[in-house]
C-alpha positions in Angstrom: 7.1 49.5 9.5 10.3 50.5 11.2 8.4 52.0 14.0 6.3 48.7 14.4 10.2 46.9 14.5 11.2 49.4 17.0 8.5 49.3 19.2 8.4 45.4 19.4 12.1 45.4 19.9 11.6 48.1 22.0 9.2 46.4 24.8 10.8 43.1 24.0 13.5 44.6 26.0 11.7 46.6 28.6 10.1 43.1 29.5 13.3 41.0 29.4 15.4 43.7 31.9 12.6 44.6 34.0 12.6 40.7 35.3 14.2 40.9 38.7 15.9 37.9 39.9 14.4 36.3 43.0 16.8 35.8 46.0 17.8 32.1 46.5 16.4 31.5 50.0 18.1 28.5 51.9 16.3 26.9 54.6 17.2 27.0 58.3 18.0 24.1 60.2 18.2 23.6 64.3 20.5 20.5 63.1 24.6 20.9 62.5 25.8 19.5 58.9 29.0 17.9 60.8 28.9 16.8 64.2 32.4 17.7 66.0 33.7 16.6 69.7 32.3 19.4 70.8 28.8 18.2 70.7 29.2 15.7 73.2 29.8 18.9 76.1 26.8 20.5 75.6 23.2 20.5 74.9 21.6 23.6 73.5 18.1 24.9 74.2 16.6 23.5 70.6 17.6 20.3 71.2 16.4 20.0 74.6 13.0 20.7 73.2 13.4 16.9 71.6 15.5 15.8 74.3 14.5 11.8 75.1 15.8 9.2 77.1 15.4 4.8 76.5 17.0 2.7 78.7 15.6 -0.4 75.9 18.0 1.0 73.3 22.1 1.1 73.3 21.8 5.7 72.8 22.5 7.3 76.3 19.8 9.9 74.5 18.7 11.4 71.5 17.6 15.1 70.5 16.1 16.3 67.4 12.8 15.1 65.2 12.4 11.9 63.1 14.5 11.8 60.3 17.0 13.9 61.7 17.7 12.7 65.3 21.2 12.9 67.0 22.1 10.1 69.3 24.8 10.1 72.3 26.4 6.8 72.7 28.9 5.2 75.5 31.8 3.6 73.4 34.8 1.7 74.1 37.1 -0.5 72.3 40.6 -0.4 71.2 43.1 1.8 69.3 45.3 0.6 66.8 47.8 -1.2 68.6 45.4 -3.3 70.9 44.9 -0.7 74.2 41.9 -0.2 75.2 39.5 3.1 75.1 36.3 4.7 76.2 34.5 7.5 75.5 31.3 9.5 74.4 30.3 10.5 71.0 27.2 12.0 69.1 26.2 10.7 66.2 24.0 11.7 62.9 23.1 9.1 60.5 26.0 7.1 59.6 28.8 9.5 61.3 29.5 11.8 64.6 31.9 12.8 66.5 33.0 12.6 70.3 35.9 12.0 72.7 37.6 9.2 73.7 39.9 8.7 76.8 42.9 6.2 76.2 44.9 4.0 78.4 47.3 7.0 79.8 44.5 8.5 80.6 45.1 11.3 77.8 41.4 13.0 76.3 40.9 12.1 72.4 38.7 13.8 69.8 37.5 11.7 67.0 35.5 11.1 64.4 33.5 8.1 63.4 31.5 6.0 61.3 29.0 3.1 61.7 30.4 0.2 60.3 28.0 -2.6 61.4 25.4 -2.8 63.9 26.5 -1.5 67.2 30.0 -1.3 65.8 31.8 1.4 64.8 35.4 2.8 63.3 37.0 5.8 64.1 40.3 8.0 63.6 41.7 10.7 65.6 43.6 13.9 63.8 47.0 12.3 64.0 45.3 8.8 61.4 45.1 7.1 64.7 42.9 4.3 64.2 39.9 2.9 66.2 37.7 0.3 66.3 34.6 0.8 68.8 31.1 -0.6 70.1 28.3 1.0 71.3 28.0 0.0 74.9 
């Protein structure tokens, strides 16, 4: 009887830690989770695979697949105390990132954030604020 014990016990536990864990594979992605000001320079070789062009809508372009397109808009509109601005940002779903160029001429990064249609806010990293429009 002690022998059966054992030897249930025993290949209870041989089963139990012989069980290898399976690595946690994560998927890859062509697509950046944040979009920075840095976007806006450049377009790499994967996105201008999807790379397209439509004068009919307010996007300068757009790269990726559907579902997960990034779109380069022409902005301008005015910074917190009234001046006007104008710049170039790329944007993901509800929020990108680009550069703006202010009254003194001066180069801006932001970041922003749909707010309505064709309208957008957006703060620089001093808590400047901006409110902009697709143009």
């Amino acid at each position: 009887m002690i022998k059966k014990l054992l030897f249930i016990l025993f290949t209870f536990w041989f089963i139990t830690s012989c069980k290898k864990e399976q690595p946690k594979i994560q998927p890859q992605t062509l697509y950046k989770e944040v979009i920075t000001p840095d976007d806006i320079k450049t377009i790499t070789p994967e996105e201008a695979k999807t790379y397209h062009k439509d004068l009919k809508h307010k996007y300068e372009y757009r790269t990726g697949t559907s579902g997960n397109y990034e779109y380069n808009y022409v902005v301008k509109g005015l910074d917190q105390i009234g001046d006007s601005v104008s710049g170039i940002i790329n944007i993901n779903g509800k929020y990108g990132a680009g550069t703006i160029i202010n009254k003194d001429k001066e180069t801006i990064d932001i970041q922003v954030e749909w707010i309505d249609y064709g309208k957008l806010k957006g703060h620089d990293d001093d808590g400047n604020l901006y409110k902009l429009e697709a143009d």
